[in-house]
C-alpha positions, 0 to 999 in steps of 0.5 A, a space after each residue: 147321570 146321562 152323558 149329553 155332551 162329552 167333556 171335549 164338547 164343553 168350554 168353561 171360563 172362569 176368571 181364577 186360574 186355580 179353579 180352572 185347572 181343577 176342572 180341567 183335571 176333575 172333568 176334562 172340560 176346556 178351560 178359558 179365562 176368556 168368556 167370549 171364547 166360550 160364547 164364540 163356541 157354544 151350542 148352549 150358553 149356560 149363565 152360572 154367575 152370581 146375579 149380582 155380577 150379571 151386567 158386568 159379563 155381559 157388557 162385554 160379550 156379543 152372539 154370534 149365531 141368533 139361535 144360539 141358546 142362552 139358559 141362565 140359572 141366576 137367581 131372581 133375574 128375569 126372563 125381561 132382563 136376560 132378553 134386554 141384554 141379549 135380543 132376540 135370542 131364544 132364552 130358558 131361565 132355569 132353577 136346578 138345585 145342589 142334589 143336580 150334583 149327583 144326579 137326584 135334582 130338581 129344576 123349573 124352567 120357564 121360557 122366554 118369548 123367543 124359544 121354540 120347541 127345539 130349544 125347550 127340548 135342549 133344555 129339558 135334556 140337560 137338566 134331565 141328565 141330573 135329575 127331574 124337570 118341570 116347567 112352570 110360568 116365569 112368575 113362579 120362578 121365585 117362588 121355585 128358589 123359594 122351595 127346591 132352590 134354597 129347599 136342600 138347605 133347609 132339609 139338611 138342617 133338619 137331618 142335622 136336628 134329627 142327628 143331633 136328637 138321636 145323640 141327646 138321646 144317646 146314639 153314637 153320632 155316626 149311627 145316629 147319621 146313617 139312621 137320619 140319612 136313612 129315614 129321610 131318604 127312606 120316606 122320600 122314596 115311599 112318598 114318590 111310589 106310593 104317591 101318598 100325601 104326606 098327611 096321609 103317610 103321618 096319620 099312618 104312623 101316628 098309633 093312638 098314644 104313641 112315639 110318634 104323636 109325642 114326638 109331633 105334637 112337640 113339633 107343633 107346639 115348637 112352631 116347626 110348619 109355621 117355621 118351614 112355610 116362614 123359610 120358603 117364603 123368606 127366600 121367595 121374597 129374597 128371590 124377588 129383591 135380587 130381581 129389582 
């Protein structure tokens, strides 16, 4: 992961004292419980909240520097909404998701009505510092929660089957990790240098009367696409309903 601020450059606040020392003591971050204090001195604010509890932080704050950047990260709440709460301010609403954490993320961001090149620009550097960015539409964004937001949960549900099928299957359970881990990483990887369509990639491995055909033909029959596309678009119209 590439280092855009120094930790003595960010302040955090957080309302629980136990949270805040640890981090200060993992990260060497400052630490508030005051979320003005942060307002106060940010360059870039960045919005890491519960959506739910969006209009009760900012009832409070006020902005000091009119081109002082708020990016929000709260899910299903709107470009429209964040610029009612803080007007005329440049806003980037962005969805990373959890593999940021060790700097393989993936995050959408769309822009608001007052955000200039520079802001969009500051925005792509942080997000870009763990992992991959790619901006998109405001009207996409739900759908975005619905696939790389909510997506590494679906994924390690089905490296979770596929461990647990290996052990059914009689592998000891830390070899039948290392091997799922592998796989699914492993594909990943061929996926993204050979730009293959995964398709393409799956009739490759599929030999006439083989493993693997008997292997995707139960997936089939056990709905597990209709079953994935359902999920996507279960959390897409969850995303939606947060917003309203």
């Amino acid at each position: 992961m590439q280092e855009i601020y120094s930790p003595s450059q960010v302040w955090v606040s957080d309302p629980q004292s136990v949270r805040r020392d640890w981090l200060a003591s993992q990260y060497q971050v400052l630490v508030t419980a005051d979320n003005q204090t942060v307002v106060d001195q940010a360059e870039v604010l960045l919005l890491a909240i519960k959506p739910q509890g969006f209009a009760a932080l900012v009832r409070d704050l006020t902005l000091p520097n009119p081109d002082q950047l708020v990016v929000s990260i709260l899910a299903g709440t709107s470009l429209a909404a964040l610029e009612a709460a803080f007007p005329s301010q440049p806003i980037v609403r962005a969805m990373p998701n959890t593999p940021a954490t060790v700097g393989a993320g993936m995050t959408a961001i769309a822009l608001g009505q007052h955000a200039q090149p520079t802001h969009l620009t500051i925005a792509q550097s942080i997000f870009t510092a763990v992992g991959e960015v790619v901006e998109v539409p405001e009207s996409l964004m739900d759908a975005v929660t619905g696939l790389s937001g909510s997506g590494p949960g679906y994924v390690a549900v089905f490296i979770e089957a596929l461990i647990d099928g290996g052990v059914a299957a009689g592998l000891p359970r830390a070899i039948a990790t290392q091997l799922a881990l592998q796989t699914v990483s492993g594909t990943t990887e061929l996926l993204k240098q050979t730009h293959l369509h995964p398709a393409e990639l799956k009739d490759r491995v599929t030999s006439p009367g083989g493993t693997t055909i008997a292997g995707i033909a139960h997936l089939e029959k056990m709905g597990f696409r209709s079953a994935v596309i359902e999920a996507v678009r279960a959390a897409y119209e969850r995303s939606q309903g947060l917003g309203r």
